[in-house]
C-alpha positions as CSV (number, residue, x, y, z in Angstrom):
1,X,-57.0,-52.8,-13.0
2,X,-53.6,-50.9,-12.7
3,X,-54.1,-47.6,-10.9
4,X,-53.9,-45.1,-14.4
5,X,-56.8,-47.5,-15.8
6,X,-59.1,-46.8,-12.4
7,X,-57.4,-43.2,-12.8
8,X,-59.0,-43.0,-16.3
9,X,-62.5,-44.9,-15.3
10,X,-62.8,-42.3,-12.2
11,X,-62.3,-39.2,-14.2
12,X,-65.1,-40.8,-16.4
13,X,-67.4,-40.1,-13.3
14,X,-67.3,-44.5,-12.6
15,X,-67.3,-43.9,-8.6
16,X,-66.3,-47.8,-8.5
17,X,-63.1,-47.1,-9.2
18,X,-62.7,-43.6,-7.7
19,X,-63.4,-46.0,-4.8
20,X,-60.8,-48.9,-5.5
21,X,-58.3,-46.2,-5.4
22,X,-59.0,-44.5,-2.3
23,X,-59.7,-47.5,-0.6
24,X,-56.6,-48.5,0.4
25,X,-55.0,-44.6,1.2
26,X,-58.0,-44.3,3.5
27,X,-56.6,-45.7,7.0
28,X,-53.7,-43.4,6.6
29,X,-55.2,-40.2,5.4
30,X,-57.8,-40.9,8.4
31,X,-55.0,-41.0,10.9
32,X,-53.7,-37.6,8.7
33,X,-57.1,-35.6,9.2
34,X,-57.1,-36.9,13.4
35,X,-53.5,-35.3,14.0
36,X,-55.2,-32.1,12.9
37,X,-58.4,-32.5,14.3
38,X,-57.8,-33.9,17.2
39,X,-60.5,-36.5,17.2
40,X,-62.1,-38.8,15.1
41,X,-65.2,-37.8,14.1
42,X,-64.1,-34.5,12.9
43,X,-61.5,-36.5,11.3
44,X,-64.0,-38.5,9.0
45,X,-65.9,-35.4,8.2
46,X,-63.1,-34.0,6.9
47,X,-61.8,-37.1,5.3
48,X,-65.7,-37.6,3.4
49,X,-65.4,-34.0,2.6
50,X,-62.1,-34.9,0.8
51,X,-63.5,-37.5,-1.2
52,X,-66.1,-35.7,-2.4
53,X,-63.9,-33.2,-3.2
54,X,-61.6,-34.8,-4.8
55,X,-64.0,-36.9,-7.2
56,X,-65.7,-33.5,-8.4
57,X,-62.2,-32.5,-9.4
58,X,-60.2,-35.5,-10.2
59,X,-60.1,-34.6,-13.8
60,X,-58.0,-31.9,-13.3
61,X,-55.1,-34.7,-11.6
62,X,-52.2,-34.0,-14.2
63,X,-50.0,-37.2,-13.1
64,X,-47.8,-34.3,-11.8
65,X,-47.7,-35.9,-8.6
66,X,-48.8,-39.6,-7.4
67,X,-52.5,-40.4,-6.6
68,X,-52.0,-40.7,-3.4
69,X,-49.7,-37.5,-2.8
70,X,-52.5,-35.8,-4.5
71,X,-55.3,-36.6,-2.3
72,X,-53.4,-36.5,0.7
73,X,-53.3,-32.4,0.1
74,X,-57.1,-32.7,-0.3
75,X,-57.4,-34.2,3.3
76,X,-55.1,-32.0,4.9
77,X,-56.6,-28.9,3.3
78,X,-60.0,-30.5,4.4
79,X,-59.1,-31.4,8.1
80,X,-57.8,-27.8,8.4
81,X,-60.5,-26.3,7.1
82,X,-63.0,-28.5,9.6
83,X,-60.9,-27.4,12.6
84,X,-61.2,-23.7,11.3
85,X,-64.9,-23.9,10.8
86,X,-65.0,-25.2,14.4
87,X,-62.7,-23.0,15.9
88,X,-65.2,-20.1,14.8
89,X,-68.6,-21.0,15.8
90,X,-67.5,-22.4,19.3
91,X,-70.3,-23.1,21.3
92,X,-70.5,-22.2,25.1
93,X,-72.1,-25.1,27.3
94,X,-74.7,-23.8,29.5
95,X,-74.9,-25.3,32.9
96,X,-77.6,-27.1,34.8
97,X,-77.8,-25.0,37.9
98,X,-80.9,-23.7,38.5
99,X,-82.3,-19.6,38.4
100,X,-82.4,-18.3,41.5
101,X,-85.5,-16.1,42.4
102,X,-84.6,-12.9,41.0
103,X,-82.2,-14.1,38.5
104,X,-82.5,-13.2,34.8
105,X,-80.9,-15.8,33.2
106,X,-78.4,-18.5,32.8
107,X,-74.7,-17.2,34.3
108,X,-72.5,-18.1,31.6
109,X,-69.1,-17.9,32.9
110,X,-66.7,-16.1,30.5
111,X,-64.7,-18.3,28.7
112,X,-61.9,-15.7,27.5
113,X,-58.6,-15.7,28.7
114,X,-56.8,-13.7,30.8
115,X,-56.1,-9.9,28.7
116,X,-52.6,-10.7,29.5
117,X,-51.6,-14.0,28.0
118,X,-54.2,-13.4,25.5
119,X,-52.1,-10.2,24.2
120,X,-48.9,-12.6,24.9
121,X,-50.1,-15.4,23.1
122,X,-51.2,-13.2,20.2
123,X,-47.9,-11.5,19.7
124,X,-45.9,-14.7,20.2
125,X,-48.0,-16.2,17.0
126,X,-47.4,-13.0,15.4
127,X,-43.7,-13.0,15.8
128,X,-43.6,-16.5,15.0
129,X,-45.3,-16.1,11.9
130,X,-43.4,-13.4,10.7
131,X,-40.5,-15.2,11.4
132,X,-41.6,-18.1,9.2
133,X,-42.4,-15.7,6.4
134,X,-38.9,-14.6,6.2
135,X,-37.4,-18.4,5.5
136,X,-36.6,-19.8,2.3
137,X,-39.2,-21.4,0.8
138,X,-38.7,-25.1,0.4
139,X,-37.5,-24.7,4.6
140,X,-41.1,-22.8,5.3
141,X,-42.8,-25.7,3.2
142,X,-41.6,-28.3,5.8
143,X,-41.9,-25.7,9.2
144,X,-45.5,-25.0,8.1
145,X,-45.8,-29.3,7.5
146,X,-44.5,-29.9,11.0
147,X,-46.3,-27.3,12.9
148,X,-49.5,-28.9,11.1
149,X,-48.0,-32.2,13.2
150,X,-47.5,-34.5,10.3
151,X,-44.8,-36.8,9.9
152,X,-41.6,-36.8,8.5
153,X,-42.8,-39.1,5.9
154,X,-45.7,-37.0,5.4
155,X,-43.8,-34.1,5.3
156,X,-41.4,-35.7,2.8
157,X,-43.7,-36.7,0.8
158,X,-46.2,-33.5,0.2
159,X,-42.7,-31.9,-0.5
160,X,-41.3,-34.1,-2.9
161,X,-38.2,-35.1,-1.3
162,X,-36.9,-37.4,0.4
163,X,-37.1,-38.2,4.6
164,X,-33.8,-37.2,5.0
165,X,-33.5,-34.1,3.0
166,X,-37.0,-33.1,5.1
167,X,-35.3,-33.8,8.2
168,X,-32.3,-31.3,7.4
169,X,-34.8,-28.7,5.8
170,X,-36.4,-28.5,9.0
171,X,-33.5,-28.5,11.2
172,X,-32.3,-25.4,9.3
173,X,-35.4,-23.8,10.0
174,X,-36.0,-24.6,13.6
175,X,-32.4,-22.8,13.5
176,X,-33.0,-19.9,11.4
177,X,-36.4,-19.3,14.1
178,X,-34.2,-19.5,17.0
179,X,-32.2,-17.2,16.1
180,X,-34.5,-14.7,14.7
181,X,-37.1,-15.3,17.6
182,X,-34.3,-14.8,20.4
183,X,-32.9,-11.3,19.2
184,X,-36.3,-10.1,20.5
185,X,-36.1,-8.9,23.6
186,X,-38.8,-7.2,25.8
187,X,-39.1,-4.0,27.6
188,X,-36.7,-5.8,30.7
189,X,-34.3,-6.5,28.0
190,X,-34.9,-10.3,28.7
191,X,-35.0,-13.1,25.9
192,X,-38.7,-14.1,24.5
193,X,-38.9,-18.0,24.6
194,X,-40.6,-18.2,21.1
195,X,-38.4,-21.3,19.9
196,X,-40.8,-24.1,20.1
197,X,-42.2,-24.8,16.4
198,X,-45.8,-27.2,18.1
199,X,-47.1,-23.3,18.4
200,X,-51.1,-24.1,16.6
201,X,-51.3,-21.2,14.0
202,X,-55.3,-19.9,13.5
């Protein structure tokens, strides 16, 4: 079957060919989800959550977009949303030592960061971010993209263009941050080093 017949049998609820179509997009959107998640099984969560999700709603797929573009966003928006999920109920490992005599409990180390580079790490994102905010928004589309660590094909393709144009919309905004991001100076009047677009936004 050609790909708008399994199109139209999937959004007739036939999970056979829901199936047939994401069969062969899954080892890349797999490899999608891991950039963002950082490992594998997080990644397949994700990328069955994505599924699911996008079988319960793929009769709302207009055609606007390909198939696979379309289900590519679903995994993204997943894989992000896994790593968020984790990133807020973070567990702290408690160690095997054993209570001493007049101990009260287990001695948890703290596992918060220095005050200081926690404030500098904070205001860096927030400078960063505002930064982003002010750029066009076809050169935001591909900073965000990049910062998420997808590819340039990847990139290029959740923003309808082509490698190439990606490429120059990103090297305009990598330029755009710089400059922005080095006219802020600190109380010594020295340059912030906020340049680097791998910064992980929450």
């Amino acid at each position: 079957m050609c790909e708008q017949a399994l199109l139209a049998a999937a959004k007739q609820g036939q999970t056979e060919a829901f199936g047939t179509l994401c069969q062969p997009l899954a080892p890349k959107l797999i490899q999608t989800a891991r950039r963002i998640t950082r490992n594998r099984e997080d990644a397949e969560d994700a990328l069955q959550n994505a599924f699911l999700s996008a079988f319960i709603h793929i009769k709302n797929f207009d055609g606007r977009s390909s198939f696979s573009t379309w289900l590519t966003r679903i995994a993204i928006n997943s894989a992000l949303m896994t790593l968020r999920k984790k990133r807020s109920s973070r567990e702290i490992p408690i160690g095997s030592g054993e209570l001493g005599a007049n101990a009260v409990g287990w001695d948890v180390p703290d596992p918060s960061a220095n005050p200081e580079k926690l404030y500098a790490q904070r205001e860096k994102e927030r400078l960063l971010r505002k930064a982003i905010r002010k750029l066009r928004p076809t050169i935001r589309q591909a900073v965000e993209f990049q910062l998420r660590e997808l590819s340039m094909e990847e990139t290029a393709g959740m923003t309808g263009v082509s490698v190439a144009a990606a490429k120059g919309r990103l090297f305009h905004g990598r330029r755009a941050l710089r400059v922005a991001l080095t006219l802020k100076t600190n109380h010594r009047g020295q340059k912030r080093s906020y340049v680097r677009l791998l910064v992980a936004l929450p």
